[in-house]
N, C-alpha and C positions, 0 to 999 in steps of 0.2 A: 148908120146915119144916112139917109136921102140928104145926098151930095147936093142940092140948092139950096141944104139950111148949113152948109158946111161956114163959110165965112158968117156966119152969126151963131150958131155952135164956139169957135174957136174966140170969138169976141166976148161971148158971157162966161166962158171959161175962162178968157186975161183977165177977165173983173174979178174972177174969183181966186187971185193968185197961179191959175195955173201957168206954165210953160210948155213952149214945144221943147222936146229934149230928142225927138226922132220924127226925121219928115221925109216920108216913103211917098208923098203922094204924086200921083192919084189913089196909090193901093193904101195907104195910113197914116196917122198921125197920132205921135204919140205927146200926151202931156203929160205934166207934174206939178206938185205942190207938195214942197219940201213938209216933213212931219205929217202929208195928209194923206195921200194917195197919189194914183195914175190914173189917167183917162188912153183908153185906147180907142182913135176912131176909125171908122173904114167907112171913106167914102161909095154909096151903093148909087145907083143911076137905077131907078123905077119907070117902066114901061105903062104906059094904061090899063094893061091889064092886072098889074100888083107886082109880078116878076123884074127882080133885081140882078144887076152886075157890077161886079164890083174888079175893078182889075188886080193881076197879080203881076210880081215880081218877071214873069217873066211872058209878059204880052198878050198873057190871056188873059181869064176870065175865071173868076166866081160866081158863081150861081144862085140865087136868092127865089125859089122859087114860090107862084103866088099862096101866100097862107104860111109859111114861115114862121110868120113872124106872129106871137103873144103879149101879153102882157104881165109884166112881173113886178115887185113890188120892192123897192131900195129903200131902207129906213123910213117904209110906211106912204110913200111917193109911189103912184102904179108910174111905171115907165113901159115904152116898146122895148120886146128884145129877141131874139132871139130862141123860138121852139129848143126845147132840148135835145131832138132828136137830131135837126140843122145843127146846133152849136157839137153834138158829137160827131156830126160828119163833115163839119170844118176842123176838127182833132186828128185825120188821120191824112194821109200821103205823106207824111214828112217823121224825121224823126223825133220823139216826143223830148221834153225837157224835161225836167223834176215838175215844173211849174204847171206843164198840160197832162204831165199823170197824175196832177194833183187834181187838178179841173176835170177830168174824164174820170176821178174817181168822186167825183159829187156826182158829177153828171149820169154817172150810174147810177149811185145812188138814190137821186130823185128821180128817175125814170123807174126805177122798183117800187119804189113808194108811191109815185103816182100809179102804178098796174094791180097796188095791193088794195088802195084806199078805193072802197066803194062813191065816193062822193066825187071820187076824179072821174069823168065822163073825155070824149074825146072833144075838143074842141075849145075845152075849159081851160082860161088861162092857167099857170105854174104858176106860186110864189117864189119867188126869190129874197131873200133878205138877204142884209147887211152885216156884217161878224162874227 
C-alpha cells in the first residue's frame, strides 16, 4: 500500500468491521474481521520514479522496484498487487511457515501456468481470485 493513503486505508477498513490485531508499523499492520478474513498491510514510500521502500524489522529496507507491481483481480474487483515473481522473492531470507509454503506453492504454480498459456505475454496483468 503507498504509505500516504495509509490512514484512509485503515479508516474504510474500521467501517468495514475490521481491526488492528498487529501493529509492526512502519514495516505493517495487520487487521481482522472475526468470521471474515485478514488484511495484511505494508506500508511502501514511492519515489517519482515508481520505486518503493518499505521498512523492515530490523532498520532496513525492502525494495519495491519500478514495475513491480500488476493488477490482479479479487472477487471480480481488479486491484494493485504485487508481480508474482516480487511476491516469490519476498517468500525467501527467512524461515518459511506452513502458511508461506502454502503461498509459494500457488505462487509457483501460477508462474507455470502463466509460461505455459500462450495468451500470457510479459507485461500482461495476473489474475488472482478469491477462494
Amino acid at each position: 500500500m503507498d504509505a500516504r493513503g495509509e490512514r484512509a486505508t485503515l479508516d474504510a477498513l474500521g467501517r468495514l468491521g475490521y481491526q488492528v490485531q498487529t501493529d509492526w508499523r512502519p514495516v505493517r499492520v495487520e487487521l481482522g474481521r472475526p468470521g471474515i478474513g485478514w488484511v495484511d498491510l505494508h506500508p511502501v514510500i514511492f519515489d517519482d520514479t515508481g520505486h518503493g521502500r518499505q521498512h523492515d524489522l530490523d532498520d532496513g529496507w525492502f525494495d519495491y522496484p519500478a514495475g513491480c507491481l500488476t493488477i490482479g483481480h479479487l472477487d471480480g474487483h481488479p486491484i494493485p498487487c504485487l508481480s508474482i515473481d516480487q511476491q516469490i522473492r519476498f517468500h525467501t531470507g527467512y524461515p518459511p511457515r506452513d502458511v508461506d509454503r502454502h503461498d509459494l506453492a500457488l505462487l509457483q504454480h501460477l508462474r507455470a501456468c502463466q509460461r505455459r498459456s500462450p495468451s500470457t505475454r510479459p507485461g500482461r496483468p495476473t489474475r488472482v481470485t478469491s477462494g
